[in-house]
C-alpha positions in Angstrom: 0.0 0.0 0.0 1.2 3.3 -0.6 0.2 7.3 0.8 -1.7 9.4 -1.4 0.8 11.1 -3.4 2.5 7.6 -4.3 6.1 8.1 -3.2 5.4 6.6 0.3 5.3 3.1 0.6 3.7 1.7 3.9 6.2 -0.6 5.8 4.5 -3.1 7.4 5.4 -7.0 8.6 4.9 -8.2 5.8 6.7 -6.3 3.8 9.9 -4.5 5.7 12.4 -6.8 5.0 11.5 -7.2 1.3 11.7 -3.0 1.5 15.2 -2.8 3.1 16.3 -5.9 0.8 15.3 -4.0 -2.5 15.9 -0.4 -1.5 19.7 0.7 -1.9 18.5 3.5 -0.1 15.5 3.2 2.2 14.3 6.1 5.1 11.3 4.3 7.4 9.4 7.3 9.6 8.6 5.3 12.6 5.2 7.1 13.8 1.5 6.9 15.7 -1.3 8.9 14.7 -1.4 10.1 18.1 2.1 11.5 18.4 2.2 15.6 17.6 6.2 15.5 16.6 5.6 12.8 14.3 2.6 14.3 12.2 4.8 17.4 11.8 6.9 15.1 10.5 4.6 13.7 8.2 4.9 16.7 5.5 8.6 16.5 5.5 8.9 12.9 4.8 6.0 13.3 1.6 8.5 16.2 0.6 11.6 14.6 0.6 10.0 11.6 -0.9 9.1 13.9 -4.3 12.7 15.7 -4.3 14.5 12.1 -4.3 12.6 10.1 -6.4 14.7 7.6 -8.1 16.8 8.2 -5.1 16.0 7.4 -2.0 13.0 5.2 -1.2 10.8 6.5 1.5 8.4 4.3 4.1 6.5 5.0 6.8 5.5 2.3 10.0 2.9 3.0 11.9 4.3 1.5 15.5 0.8 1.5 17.3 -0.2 -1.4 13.8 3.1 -2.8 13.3 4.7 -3.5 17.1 6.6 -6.7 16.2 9.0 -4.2 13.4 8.7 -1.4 15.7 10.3 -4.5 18.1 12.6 -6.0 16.0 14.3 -2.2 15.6 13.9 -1.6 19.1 11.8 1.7 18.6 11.9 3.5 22.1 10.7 6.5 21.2 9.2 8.4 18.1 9.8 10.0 15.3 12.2 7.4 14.8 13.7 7.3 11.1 15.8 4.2 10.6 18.2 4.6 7.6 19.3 1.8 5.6 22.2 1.4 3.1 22.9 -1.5 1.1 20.2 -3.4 2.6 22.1 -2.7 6.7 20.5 -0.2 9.1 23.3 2.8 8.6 22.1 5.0 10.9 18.9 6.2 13.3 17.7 9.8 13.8 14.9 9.9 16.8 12.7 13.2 17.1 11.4 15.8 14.4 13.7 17.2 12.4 13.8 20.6 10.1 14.1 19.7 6.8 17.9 21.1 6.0 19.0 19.6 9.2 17.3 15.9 7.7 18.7 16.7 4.3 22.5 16.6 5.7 21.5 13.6 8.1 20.5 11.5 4.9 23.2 12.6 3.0 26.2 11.8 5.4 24.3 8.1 5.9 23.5 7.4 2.4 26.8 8.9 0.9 
């Protein structure tokens, strides 16, 4: 399944590792409709998602639906945005973000 404008896929149990397998570049927002950080987030992620197309793959997990990935990646708190190179978690960024500051985050893991 995939958001609205198409460039977000949904990462769910069924199909994360399949995502981080055939992604060379992969960025999951780890979220909850309840949390306030994380739909400020939300925008960001749908933004980035257009600019990198072709890129940089872009997911989003909802942890409240999908507890056993949220689990497995030991999400403690959110936003969370796990970053995956090469099919290996590269790096983790926990908390909202500005966009410029996200920008260089992505760049120095996915370089």
């Amino acid at each position: 399944m995939v958001k609205d404008n198409g460039l977000v896929l949904e990462a769910t149990a069924h199909n994360m590792d399949e995502m981080v397998k055939n992604n060379p570049s992969l960025v999951v927002d780890c979220w909850a409709p309840w949390c306030g950080p994380c739909r400020m987030m939300g925008p960001v992620i749908e933004e980035l998602a257009a600019d990198y197309k072709g890129k940089i793959t872009f997911g989003k997990l909802n942890i409240d639906d999908q507890q056993d990935v949220a689990i497995k990646y030991q999400i403690q708190a959110i936003p969370t945005l796990l970053i995956f190179k090469d099919g290996k978690l590269a790096d983790r960024k926990v908390g909202a973000l500005p966009r410029k500051l996200l920008e260089g985050e992505l760049a120095k893991s996915l370089a």
